[in-house]
Structures are given as C-alpha cells and as structure tokens.
C-alpha positions in Angstrom: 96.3 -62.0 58.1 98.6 -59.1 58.8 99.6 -59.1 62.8 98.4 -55.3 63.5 98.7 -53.6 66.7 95.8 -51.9 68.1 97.5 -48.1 68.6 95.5 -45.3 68.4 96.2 -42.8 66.2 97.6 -40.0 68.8 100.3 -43.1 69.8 101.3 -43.4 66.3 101.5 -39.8 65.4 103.7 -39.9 68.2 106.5 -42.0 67.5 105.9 -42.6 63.8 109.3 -44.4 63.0 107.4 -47.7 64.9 104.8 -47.8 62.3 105.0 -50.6 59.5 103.7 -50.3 55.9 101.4 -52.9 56.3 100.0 -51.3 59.7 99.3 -48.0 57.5 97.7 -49.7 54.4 95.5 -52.0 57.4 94.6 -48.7 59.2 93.6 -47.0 55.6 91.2 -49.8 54.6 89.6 -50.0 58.1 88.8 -46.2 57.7 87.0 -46.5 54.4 85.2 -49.6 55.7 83.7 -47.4 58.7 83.5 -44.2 56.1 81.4 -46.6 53.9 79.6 -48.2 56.7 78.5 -44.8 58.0 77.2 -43.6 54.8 75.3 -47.0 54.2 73.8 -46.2 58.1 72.9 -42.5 56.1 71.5 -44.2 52.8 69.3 -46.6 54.8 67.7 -43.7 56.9 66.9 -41.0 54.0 65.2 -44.2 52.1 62.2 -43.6 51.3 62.5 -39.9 51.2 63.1 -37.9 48.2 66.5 -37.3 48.2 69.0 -39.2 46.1 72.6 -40.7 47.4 75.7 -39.9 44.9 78.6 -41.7 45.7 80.4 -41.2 42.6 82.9 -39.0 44.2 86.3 -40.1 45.8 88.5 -38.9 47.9 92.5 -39.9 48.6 93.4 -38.3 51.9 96.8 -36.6 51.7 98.2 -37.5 54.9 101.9 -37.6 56.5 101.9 -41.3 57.6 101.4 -43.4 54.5 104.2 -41.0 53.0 106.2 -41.6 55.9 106.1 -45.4 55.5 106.5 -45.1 50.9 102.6 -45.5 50.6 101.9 -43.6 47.4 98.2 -42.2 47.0 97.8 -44.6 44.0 98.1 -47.6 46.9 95.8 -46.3 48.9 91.9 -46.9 49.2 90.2 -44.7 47.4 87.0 -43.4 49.8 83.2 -42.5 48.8 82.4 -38.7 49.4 78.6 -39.0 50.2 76.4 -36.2 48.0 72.5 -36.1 49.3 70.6 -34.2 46.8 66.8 -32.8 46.6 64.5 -33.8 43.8 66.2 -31.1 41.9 69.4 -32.4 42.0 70.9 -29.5 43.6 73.0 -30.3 46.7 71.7 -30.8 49.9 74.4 -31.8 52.1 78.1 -33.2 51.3 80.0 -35.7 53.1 84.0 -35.8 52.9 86.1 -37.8 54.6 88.7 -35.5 56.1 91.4 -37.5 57.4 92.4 -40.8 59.6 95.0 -39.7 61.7 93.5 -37.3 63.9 94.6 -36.4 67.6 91.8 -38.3 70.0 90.2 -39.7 67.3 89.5 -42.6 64.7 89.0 -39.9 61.7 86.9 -37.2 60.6 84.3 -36.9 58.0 83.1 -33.4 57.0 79.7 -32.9 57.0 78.0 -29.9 55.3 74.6 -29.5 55.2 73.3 -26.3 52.3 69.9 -25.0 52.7 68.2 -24.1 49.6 68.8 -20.4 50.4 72.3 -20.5 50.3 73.4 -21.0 53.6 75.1 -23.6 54.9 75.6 -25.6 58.6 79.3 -27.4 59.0 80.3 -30.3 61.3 82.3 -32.2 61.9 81.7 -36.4 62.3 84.5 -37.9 64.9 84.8 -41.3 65.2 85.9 -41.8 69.1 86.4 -45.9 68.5 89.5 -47.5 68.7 91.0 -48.9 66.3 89.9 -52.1 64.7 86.6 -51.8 67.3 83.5 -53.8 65.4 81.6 -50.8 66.0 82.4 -47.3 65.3 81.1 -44.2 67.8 80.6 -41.7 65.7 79.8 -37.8 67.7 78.4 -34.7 65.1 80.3 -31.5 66.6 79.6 -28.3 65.1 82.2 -26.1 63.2 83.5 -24.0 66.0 81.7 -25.3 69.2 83.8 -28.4 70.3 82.0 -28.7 73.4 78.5 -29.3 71.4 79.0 -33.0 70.9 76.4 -35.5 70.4 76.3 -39.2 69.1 75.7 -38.9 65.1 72.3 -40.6 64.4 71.4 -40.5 60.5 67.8 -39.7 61.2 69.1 -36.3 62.8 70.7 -35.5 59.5 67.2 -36.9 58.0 65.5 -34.0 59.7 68.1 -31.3 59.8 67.6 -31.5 55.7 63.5 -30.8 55.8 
C-alpha cells in the first residue's frame, strides 16, 4: 500500500513541488472510483424508468499535476462520461468529469441536462469530501449561481428529466 497523505487539493496546488508520483496516480484512481460510484448512485435511481445509461464514453482529464510529476495521459485512469438517453435514443442529459484538482473541492463533474426542445440546464456536481473520505458529498450548483448549492440526490436528476 502506497503511504499517501491526506492534502486537499487547494494544499497541493499550492506547493506542487511536495507532491509524489505515486500521490498523483493514488489521487487519480480515487476520483474515478467516486466518478464511477456516483454514476452507479444515478444508474440505480433512473432504473426502472425508460431511460437507458451509456457509459461507453471516456474521458482523460488534462490537468497540470500529473504533468508536473511525468504522469503521461496514457498512465492515467481512464473515467466513464455518463450519457442518459430517452427511449429514442436522443440525449437526455450528459455527465463529464471535469477535473480533480479544483480549489475547495474534491473534483467536478459536468452535468448537462437537454430538454427535448433544445434547451438545455448546466451544473455543476462538486465533491466537498476530503480526500480518501469513504463517502463522497457531492452539492449540484447551477451554471452561474454559486450560491444555489444543494446536496446532489439522483432522484432530483430523476425528475428534473420528466
């Protein structure tokens, strides 16, 4: 087991030189476990409805740490982008994993949600855990109100798409 300390990612942003390779690559498969952990949470609360998970997408973050330390994108985890479609297959809402290393936060996953007329709603999903933490607290704040948070529950999202 790799000895990892718990800093969040603000500290390590902040003196960057302190972080080890194995710290990054650590940090990076954390992440995708709680990526993938939140879109099982979202797969288990649309079952039963009509619309159908696609997972097939992925999605290498391009961020300044692992390049910092010599992680090459082909060394790090690869992580699901989340696709909820109607019955008709045409896209009802997109989840993308935005980036780890984000000031006052555990990472951010892009949610957009696309009505059938075209328009669409964007937030953003902010993990506020620390990291390592056995439970992630993930908060859905719209695009351009920060202020609006609220804890992310899946069945929102459920009812946000009907």
């Amino acid at each position: 087991m790799i000895n990892v300390t718990h800093r969040s990612s603000s500290e390590e942003l902040a003196d960057p030189g302190s972080v080890t390779r194995e710290q990054v690559r650590a940090r990076l498969a954390d992440w995708r476990n709680r990526v993938h952990a939140l879109y099982d949470r979202i797969a288990d609360a649309l079952r039963g409805s009509t619309y159908q998970i696609d997972r097939e997408g992925k999605h290498t973050p391009e961020e300044e740490l692992p390049h910092r330390v010599g992680l090459p994108a082909s060394e790090q985890p690869a992580i699901d982008i989340l696709r909820i479609a109607r019955p008709d297959r045409t896209n009802a809402a997109l989840l993308i994993p935005k980036g780890l290393w984000i000031i006052g936060a555990n990472g951010r996953v892009d949610l957009r949600i696309i009505s059938q007329v075209g328009r669409s709603d964007n937030y953003m999903l902010v993990d506020q855990s620390n990291p390592f933490a056995e439970i992630s607290d993930w908060v859905r704040i719209p695009i351009g109100s920060p202020f609006d948070r609220e804890p992310f529950d899946p069945r929102w999202l459920l009812m946000k798409l009907h």
